[in-house]
Backbone of each chain as ProteinMPNN parsed JSONL, in Angstrom:
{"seq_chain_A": "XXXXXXXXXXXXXXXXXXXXXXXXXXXXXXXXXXXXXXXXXXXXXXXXXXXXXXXXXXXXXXXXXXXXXXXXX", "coords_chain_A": {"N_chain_A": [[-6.391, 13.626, 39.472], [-7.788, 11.207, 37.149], [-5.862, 9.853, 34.797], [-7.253, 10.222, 31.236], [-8.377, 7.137, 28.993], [-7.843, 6.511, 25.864], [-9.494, 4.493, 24.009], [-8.895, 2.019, 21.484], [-10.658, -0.326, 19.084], [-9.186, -2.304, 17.381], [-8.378, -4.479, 14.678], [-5.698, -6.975, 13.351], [-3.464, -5.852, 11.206], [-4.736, -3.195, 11.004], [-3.837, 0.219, 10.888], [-2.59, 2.938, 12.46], [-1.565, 6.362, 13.437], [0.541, 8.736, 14.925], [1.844, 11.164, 16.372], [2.645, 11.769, 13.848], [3.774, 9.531, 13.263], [3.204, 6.218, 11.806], [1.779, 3.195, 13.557], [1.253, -0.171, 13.586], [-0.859, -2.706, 14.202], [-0.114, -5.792, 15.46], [0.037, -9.532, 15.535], [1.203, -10.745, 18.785], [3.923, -12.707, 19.954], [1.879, -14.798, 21.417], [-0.354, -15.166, 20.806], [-1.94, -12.474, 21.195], [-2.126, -9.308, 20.623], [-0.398, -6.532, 19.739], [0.928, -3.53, 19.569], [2.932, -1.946, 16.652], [5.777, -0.206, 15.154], [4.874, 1.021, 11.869], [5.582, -1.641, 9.112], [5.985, -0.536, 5.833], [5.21, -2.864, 3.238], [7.498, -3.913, 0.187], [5.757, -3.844, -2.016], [3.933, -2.001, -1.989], [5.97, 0.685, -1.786], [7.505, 0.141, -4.033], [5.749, -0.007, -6.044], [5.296, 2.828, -6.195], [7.98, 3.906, -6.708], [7.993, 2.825, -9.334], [9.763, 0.288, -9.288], [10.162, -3.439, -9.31], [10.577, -6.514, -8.379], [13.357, -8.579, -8.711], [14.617, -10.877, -11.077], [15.209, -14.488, -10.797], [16.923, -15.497, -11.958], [19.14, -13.169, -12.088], [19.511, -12.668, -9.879], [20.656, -14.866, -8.855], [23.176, -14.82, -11.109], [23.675, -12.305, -9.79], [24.694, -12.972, -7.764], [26.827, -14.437, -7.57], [29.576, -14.657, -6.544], [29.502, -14.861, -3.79], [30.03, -14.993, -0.068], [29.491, -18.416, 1.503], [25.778, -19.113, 2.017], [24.185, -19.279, 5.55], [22.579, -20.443, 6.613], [21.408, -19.115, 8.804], [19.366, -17.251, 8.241]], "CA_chain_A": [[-7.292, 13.436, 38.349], [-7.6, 10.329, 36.435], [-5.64, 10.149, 33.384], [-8.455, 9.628, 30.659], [-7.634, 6.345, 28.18], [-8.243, 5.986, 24.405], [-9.608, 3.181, 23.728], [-8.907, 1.673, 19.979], [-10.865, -1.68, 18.611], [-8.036, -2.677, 16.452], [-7.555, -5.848, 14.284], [-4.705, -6.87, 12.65], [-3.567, -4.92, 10.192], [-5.067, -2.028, 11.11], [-2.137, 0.938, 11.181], [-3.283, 4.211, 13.486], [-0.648, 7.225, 13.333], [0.564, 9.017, 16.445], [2.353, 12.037, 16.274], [3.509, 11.456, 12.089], [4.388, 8.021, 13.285], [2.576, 4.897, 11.949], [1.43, 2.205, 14.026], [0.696, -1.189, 13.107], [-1.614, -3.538, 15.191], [0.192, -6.704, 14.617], [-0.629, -10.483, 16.276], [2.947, -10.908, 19.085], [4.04, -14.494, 19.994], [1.749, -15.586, 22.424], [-2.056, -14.715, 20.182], [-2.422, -11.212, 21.478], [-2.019, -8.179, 19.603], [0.207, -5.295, 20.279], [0.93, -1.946, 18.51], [4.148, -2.115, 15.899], [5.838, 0.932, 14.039], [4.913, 0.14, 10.622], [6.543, -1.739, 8.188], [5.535, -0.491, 4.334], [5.431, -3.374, 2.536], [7.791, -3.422, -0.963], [4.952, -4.15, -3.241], [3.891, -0.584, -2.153], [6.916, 1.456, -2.009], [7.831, -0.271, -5.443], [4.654, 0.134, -6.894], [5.273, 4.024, -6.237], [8.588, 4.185, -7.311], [7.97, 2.187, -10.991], [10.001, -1.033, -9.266], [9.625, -4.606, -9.248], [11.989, -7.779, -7.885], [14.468, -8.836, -10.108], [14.303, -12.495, -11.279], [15.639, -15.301, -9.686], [18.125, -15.862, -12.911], [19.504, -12.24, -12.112], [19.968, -12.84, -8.412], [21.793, -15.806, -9.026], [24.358, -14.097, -11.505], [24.565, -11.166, -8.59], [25.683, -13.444, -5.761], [27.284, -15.942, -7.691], [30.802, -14.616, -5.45], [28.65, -13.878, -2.488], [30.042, -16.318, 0.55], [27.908, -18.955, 0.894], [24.921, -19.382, 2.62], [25.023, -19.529, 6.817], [21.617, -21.218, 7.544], [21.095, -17.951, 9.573], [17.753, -16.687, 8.21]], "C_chain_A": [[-6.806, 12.255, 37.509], [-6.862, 10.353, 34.959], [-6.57, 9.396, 32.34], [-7.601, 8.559, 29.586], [-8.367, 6.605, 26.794], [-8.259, 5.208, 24.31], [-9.638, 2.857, 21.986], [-9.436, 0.413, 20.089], [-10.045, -1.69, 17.451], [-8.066, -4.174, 16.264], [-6.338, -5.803, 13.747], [-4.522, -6.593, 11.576], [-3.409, -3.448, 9.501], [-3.776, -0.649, 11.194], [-3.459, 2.408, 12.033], [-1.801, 5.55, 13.186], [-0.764, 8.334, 14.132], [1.645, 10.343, 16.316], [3.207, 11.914, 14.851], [4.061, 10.244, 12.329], [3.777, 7.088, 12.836], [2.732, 3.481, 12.628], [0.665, 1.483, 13.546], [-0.09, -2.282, 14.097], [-1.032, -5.129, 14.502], [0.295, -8.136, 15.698], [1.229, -9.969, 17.359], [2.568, -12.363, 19.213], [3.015, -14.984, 21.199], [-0.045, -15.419, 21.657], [-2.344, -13.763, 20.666], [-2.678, -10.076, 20.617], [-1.341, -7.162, 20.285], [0.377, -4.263, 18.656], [3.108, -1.996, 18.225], [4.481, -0.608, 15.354], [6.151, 0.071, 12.85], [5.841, -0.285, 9.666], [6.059, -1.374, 6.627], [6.071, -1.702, 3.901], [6.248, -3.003, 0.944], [6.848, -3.124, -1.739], [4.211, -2.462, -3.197], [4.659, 0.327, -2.354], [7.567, 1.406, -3.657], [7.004, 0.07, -6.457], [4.738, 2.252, -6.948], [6.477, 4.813, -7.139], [8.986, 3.249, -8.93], [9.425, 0.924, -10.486], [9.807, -2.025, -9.326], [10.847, -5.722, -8.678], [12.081, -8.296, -8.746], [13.957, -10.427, -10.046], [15.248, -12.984, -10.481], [17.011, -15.955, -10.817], [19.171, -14.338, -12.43], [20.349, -12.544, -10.871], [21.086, -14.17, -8.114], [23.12, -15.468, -9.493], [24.726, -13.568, -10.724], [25.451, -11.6, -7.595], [26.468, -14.376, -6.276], [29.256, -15.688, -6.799], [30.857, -14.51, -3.941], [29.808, -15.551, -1.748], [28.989, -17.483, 0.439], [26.788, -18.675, 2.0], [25.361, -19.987, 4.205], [23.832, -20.364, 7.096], [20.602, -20.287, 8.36], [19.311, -17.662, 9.464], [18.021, -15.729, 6.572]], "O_chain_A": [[-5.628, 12.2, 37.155], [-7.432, 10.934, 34.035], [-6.724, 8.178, 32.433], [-6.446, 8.838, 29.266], [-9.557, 6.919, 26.815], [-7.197, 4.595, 24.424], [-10.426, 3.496, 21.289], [-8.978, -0.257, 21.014], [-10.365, -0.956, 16.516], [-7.886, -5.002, 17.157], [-5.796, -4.707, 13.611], [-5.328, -6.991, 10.735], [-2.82, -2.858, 8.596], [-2.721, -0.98, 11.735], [-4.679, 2.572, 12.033], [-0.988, 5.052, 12.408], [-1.824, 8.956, 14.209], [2.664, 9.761, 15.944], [4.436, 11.981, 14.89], [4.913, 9.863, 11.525], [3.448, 6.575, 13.906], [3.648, 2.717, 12.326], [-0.412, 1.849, 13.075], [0.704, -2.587, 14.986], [-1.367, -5.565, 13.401], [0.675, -7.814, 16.824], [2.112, -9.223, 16.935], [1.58, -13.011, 18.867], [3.593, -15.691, 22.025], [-0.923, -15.709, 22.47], [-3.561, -13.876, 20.807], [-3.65, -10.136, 19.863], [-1.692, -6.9, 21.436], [0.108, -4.299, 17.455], [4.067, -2.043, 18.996], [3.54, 0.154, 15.129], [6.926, -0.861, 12.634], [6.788, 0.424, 9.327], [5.611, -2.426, 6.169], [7.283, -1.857, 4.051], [5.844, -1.991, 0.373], [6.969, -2.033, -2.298], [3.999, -1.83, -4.232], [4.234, 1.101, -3.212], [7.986, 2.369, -4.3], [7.383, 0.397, -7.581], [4.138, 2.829, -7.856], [6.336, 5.772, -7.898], [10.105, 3.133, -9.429], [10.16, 0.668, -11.44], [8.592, -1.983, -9.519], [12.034, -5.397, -8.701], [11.219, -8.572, -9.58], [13.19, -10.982, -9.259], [15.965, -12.366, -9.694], [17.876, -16.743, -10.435], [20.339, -14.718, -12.502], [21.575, -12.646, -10.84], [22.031, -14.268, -7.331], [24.114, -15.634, -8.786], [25.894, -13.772, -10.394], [26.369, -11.125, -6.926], [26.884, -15.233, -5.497], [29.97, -16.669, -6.595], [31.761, -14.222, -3.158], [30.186, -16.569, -2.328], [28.025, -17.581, -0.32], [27.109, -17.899, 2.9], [26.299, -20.758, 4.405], [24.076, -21.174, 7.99], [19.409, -20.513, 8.565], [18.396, -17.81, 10.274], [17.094, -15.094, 6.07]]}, "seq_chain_B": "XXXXXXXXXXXXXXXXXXXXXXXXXXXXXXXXXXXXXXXXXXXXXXXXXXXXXXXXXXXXXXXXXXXXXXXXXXXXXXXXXXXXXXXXXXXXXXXXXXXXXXXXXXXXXXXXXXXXXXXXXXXXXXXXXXXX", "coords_chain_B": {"N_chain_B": [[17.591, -7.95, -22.26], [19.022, -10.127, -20.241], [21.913, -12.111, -21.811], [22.033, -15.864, -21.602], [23.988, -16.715, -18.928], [25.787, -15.128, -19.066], [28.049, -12.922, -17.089], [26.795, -10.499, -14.653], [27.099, -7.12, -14.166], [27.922, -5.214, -11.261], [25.393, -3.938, -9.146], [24.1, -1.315, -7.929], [23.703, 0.125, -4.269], [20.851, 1.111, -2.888], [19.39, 3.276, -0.452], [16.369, 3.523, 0.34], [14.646, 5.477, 1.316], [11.985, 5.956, 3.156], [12.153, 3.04, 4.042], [14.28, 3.572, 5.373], [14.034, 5.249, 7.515], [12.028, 3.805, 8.647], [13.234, 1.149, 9.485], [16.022, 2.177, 10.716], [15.603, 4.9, 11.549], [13.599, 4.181, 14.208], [15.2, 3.736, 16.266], [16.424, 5.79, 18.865], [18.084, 8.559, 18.233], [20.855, 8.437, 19.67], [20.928, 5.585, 20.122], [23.004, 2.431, 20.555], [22.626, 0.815, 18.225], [21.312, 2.232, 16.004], [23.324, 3.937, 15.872], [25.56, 2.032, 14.995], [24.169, 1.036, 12.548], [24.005, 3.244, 10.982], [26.842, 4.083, 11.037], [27.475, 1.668, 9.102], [26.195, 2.222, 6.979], [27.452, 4.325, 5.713], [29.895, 3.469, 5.29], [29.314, 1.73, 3.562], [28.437, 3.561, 1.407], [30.62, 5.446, 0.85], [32.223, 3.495, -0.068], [34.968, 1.124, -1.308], [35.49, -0.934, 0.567], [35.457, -4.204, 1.708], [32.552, -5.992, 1.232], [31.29, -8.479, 3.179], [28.992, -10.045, 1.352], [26.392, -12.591, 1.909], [24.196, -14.373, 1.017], [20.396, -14.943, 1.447], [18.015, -17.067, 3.17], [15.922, -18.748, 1.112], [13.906, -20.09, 2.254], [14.031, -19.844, 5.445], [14.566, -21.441, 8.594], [12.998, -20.515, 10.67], [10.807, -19.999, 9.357], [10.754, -17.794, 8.123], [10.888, -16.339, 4.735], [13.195, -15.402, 2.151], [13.41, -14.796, -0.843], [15.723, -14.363, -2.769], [17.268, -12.345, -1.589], [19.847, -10.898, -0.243], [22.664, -10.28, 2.899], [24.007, -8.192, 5.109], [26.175, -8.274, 7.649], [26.428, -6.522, 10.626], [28.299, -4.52, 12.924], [30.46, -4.015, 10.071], [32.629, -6.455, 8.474], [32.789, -7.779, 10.429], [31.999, -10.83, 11.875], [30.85, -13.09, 13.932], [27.854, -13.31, 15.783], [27.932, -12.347, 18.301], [29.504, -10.32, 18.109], [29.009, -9.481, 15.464], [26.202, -8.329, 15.895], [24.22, -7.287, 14.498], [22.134, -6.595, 11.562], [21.719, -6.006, 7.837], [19.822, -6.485, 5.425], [18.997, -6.358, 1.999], [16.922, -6.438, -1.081], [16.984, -7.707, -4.325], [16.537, -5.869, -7.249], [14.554, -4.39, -9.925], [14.71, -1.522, -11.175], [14.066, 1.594, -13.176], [16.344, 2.217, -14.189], [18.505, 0.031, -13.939], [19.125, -2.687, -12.562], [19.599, -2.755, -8.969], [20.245, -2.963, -5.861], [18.009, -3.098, -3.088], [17.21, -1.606, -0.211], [16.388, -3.428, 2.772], [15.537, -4.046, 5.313], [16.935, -3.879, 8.871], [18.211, -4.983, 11.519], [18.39, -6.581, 14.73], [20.136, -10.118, 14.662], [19.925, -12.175, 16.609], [17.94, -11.325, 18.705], [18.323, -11.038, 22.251], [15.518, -10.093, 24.003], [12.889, -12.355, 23.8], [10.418, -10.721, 22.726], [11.649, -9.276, 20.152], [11.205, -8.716, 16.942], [13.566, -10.369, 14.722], [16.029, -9.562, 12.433], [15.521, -10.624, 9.93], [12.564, -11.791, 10.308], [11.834, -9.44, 10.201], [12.493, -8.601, 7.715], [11.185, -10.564, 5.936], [8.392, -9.207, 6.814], [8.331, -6.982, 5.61], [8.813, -8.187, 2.803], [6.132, -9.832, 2.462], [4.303, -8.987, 3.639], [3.238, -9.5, 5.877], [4.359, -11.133, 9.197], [5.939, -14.229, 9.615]], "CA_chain_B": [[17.534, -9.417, -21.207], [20.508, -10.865, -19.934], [21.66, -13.536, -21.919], [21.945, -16.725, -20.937], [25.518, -17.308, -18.623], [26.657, -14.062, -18.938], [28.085, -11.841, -15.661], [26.253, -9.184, -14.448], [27.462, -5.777, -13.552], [27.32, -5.294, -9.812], [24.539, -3.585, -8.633], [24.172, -0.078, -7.064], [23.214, -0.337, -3.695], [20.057, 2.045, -2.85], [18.766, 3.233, 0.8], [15.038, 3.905, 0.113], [13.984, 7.121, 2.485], [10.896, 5.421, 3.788], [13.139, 2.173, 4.189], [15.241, 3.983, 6.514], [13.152, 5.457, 8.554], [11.023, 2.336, 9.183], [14.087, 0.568, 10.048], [16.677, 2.928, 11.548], [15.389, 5.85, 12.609], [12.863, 3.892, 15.046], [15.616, 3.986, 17.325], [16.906, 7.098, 19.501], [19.41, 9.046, 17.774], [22.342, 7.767, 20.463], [21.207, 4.332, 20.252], [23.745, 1.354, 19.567], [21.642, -0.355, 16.467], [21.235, 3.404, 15.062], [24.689, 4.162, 15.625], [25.79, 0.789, 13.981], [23.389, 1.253, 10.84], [24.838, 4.954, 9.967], [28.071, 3.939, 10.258], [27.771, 0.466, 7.856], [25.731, 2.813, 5.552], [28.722, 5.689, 5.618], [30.956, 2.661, 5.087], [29.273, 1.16, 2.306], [28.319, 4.386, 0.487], [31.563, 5.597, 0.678], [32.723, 2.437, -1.242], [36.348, 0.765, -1.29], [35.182, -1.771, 1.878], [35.039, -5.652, 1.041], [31.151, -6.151, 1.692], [30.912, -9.976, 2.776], [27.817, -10.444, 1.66], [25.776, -13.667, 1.935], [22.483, -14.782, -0.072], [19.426, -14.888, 2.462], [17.872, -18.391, 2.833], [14.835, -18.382, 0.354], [12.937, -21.317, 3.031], [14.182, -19.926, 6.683], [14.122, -22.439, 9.513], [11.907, -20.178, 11.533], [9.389, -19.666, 9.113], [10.935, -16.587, 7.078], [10.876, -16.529, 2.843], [13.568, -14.452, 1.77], [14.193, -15.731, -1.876], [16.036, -13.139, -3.667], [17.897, -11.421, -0.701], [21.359, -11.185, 0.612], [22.337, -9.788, 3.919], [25.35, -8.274, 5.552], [26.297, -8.278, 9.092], [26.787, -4.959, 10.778], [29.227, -3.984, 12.282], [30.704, -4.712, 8.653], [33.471, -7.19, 8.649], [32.528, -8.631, 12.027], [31.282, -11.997, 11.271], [30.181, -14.2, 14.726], [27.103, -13.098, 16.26], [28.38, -11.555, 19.066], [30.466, -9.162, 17.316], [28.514, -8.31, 14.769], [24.832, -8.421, 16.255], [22.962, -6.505, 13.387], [22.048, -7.206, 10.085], [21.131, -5.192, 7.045], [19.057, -7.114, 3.971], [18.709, -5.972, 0.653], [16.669, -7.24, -2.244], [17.294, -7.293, -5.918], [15.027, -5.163, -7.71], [14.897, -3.975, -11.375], [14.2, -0.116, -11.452], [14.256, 2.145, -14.305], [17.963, 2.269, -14.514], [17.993, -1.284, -14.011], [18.922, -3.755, -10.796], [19.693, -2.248, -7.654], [19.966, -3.666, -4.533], [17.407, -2.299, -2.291], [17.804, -2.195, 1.552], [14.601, -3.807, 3.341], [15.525, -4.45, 6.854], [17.72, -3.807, 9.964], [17.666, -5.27, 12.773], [18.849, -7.893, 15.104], [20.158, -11.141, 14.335], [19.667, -12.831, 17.755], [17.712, -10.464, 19.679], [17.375, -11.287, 23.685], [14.519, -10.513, 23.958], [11.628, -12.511, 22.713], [9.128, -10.197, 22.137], [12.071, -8.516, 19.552], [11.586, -9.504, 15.825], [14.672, -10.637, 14.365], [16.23, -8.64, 10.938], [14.91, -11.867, 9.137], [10.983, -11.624, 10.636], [11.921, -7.725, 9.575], [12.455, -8.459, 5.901], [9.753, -11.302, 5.685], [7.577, -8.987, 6.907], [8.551, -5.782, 3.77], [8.592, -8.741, 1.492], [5.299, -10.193, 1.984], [3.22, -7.974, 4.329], [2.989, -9.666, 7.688], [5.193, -11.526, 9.789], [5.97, -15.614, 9.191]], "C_chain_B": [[18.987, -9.248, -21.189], [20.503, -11.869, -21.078], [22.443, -14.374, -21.406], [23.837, -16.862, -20.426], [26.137, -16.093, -18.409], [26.562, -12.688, -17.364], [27.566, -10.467, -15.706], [26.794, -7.984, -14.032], [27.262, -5.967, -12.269], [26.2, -4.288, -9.616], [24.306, -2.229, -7.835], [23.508, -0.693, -5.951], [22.181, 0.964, -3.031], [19.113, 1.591, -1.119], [17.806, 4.127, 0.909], [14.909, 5.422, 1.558], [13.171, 6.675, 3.396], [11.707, 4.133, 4.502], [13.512, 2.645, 5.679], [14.975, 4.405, 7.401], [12.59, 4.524, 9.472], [12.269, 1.513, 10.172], [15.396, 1.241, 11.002], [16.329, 3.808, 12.116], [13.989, 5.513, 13.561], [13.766, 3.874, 16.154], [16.16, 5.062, 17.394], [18.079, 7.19, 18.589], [20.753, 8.334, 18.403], [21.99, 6.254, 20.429], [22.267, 3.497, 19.575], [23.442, 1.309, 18.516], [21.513, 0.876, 15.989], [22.177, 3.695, 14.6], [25.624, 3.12, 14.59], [24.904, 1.087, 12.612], [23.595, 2.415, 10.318], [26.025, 4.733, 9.385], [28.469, 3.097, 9.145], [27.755, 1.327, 6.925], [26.749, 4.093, 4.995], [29.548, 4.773, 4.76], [30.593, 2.33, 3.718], [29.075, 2.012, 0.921], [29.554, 5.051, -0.177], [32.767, 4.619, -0.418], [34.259, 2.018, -0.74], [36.781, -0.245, -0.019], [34.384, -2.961, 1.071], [33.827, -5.598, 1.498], [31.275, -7.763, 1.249], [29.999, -10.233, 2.567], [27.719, -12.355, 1.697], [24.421, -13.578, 1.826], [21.614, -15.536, 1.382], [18.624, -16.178, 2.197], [16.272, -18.083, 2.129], [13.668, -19.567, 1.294], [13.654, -21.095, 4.436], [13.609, -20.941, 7.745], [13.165, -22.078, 10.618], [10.763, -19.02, 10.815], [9.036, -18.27, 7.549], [11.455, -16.837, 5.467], [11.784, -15.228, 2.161], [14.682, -14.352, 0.405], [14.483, -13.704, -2.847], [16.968, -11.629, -3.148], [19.083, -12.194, -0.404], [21.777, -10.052, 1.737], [24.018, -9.495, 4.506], [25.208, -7.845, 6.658], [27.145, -7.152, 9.571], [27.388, -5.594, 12.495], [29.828, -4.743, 11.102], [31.98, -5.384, 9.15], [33.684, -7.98, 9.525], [31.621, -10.191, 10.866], [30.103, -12.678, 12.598], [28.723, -12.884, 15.172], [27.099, -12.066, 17.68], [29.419, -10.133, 18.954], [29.612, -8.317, 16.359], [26.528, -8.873, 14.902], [23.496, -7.805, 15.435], [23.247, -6.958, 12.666], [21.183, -6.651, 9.12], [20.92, -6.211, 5.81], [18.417, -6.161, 3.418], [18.134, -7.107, -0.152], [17.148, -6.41, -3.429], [16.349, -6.778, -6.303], [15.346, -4.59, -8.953], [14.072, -2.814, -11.105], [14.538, 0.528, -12.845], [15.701, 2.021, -14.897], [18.563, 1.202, -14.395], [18.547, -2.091, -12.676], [19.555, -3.206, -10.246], [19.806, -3.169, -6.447], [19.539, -2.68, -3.497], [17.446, -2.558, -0.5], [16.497, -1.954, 1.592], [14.914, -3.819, 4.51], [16.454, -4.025, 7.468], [17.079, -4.162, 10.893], [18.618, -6.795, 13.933], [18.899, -8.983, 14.778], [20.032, -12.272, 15.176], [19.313, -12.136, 18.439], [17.643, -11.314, 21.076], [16.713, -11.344, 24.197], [13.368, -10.764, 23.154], [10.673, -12.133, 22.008], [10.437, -9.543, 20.736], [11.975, -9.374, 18.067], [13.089, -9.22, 15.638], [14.962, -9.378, 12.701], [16.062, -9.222, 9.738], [12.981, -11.548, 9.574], [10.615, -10.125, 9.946], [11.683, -7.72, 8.339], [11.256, -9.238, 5.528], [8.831, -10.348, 5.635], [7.518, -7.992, 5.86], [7.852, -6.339, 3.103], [6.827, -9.353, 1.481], [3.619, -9.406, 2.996], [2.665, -8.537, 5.326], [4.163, -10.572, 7.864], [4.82, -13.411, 9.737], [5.155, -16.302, 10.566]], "O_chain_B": [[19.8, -8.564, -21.811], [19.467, -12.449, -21.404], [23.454, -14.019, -20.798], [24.753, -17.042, -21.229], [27.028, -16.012, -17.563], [25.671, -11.993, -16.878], [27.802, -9.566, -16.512], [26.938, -8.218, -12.832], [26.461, -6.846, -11.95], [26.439, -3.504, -10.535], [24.457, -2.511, -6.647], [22.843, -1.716, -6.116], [22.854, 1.912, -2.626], [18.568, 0.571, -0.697], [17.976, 5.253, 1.375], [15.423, 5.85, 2.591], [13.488, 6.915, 4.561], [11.892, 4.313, 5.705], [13.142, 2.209, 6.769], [15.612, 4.062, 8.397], [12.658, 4.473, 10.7], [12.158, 1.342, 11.386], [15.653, 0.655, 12.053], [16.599, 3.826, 13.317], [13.232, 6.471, 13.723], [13.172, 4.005, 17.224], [16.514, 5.605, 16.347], [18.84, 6.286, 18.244], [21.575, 7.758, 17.69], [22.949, 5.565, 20.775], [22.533, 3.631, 18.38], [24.144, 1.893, 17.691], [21.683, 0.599, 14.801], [22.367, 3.822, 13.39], [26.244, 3.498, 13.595], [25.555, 1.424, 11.622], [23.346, 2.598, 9.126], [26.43, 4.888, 8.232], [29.378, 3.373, 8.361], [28.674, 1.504, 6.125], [26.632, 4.634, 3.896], [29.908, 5.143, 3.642], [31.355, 2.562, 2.78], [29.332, 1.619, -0.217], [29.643, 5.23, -1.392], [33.693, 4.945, -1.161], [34.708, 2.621, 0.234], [37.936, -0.407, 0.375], [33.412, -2.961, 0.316], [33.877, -4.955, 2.546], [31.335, -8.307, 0.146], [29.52, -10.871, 3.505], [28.643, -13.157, 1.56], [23.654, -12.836, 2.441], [22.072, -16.402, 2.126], [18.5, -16.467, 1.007], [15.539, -17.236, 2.638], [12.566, -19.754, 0.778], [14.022, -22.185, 4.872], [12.416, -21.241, 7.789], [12.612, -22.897, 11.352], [10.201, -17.991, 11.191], [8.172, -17.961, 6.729], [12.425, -17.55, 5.21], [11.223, -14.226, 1.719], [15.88, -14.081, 0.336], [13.904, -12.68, -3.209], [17.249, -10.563, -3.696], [19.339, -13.395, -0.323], [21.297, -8.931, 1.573], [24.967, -10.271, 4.4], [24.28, -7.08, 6.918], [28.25, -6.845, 9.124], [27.076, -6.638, 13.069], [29.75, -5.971, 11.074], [32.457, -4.955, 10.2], [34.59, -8.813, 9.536], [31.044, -10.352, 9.79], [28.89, -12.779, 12.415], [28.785, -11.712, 14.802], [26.274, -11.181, 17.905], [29.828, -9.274, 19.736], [29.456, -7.097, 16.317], [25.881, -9.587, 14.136], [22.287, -7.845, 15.662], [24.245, -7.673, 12.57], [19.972, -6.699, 9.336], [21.918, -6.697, 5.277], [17.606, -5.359, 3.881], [18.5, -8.281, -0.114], [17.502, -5.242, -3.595], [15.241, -7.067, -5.852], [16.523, -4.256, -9.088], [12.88, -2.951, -10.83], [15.299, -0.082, -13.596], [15.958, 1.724, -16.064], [19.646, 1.379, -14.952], [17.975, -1.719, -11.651], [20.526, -2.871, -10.924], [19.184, -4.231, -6.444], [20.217, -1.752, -3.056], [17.686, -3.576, 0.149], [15.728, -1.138, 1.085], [13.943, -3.234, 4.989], [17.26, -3.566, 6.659], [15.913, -3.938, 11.221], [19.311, -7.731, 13.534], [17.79, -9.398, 14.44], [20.015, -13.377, 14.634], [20.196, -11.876, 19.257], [16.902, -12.297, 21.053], [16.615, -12.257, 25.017], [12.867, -10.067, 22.273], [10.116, -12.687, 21.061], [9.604, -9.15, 19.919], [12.517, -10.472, 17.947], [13.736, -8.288, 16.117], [14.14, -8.631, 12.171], [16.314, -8.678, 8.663], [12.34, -10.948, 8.711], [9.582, -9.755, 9.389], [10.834, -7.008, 7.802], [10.359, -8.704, 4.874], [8.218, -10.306, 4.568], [6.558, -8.129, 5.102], [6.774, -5.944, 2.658], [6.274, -9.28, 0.383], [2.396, -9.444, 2.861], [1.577, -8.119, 5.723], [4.913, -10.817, 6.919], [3.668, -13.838, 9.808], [4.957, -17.515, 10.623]]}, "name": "protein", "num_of_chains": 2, "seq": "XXXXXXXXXXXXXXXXXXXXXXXXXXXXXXXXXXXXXXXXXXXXXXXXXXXXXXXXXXXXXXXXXXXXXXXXXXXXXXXXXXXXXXXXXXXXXXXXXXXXXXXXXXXXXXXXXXXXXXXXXXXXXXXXXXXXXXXXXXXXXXXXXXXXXXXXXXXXXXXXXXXXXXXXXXXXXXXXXXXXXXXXXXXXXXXXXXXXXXXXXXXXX"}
């Protein structure tokens, strides 16, 4: 017996959720689209827990012992 | 406010619930990269472990914007790439109790394979809601 398929029309974006898991429909490297586990953006998680990103005077003070910078990413 | 010049307190460092999930527990319980991201986070919660950090490039050369982050390389104290192949980023964030450093990402810092985002494409993508 054939195993039957689900078919989803998914753009990007779109999230679907699979056994309490969220999936994200997100472009990959070549212009396709594949299925991601989602990432929550901060601006939501923050917005829930009464956060926001610190300034850019703050972040400076924080790291000012940090090594330096690798180029890395 | 701060004022102007003056050193800041350090920062608690806070590992969101949702966070952690998203980013660590996507892999198998026994996996490497799971196993590596418990133990940093044991390490660092625990406290009394130099944390090298380093400030996350705010104009990445492949595309990623990660102004306001700094990032430490797991296993902790490992430095080259081959040693220490993960990488946990935190942003700064002002919460009620006031700046924090929030953990956004894990993930590889040179994955093998291509289809794998990096722990840079990881945080880009938190910080601005898709991938660079």
């Amino acid at each position: 017996m054939a195993t039957a398929v689900k078919k989803l029309d998914l753009e990007i974006g779109e999230l679907i959720e699979v056994a309490g898991r969220r999936y994200e429909a997100v472009p990959d490297r070549e212009g396709g689209l594949i299925l991601e586990p989602a990432i929550t953006p901060v601006s939501e998680l923050y917005a829930e827990r009464g956060w926001e990103p610190a300034s850019e005077e703050d972040f400076r003070r924080l790291t000012a012992d940090d090594e330096p910078a690798d180029g890395e990413g | 406010m701060t004022s102007p010049g003056k050193k800041l307190s350090p920062a608690p460092i806070i590992f969101g619930s949702n966070e952690w999930a998203e980013e660590v527990e996507r892999f198998a319980p026994s996996a490497s990269a799971r196993l590596r991201a418990e133990s940093a986070r044991r390490e660092i919660e625990a406290g009394g472990v130099r944390l090298a950090w380093r400030p996350c490039e705010a104009e990445g050369s492949h595309g990623t914007r990660l102004p306001g982050c700094r990032k430490l390389y797991v296993p902790l104290g490992q430095e080259g790439a081959s040693a220490a192949p993960y990488g946990l980023v935190f942003q700064l964030a002002k919460a009620d109790r006031g700046l924090i450093w929030s953990f956004i990402a894990f993930g590889e810092r040179h994955p093998d394979n291509p289809s794998t985002r990096t722990v840079y494409e990881r945080a880009h993508k938190r910080l601005h809601g898709r991938y660079p």
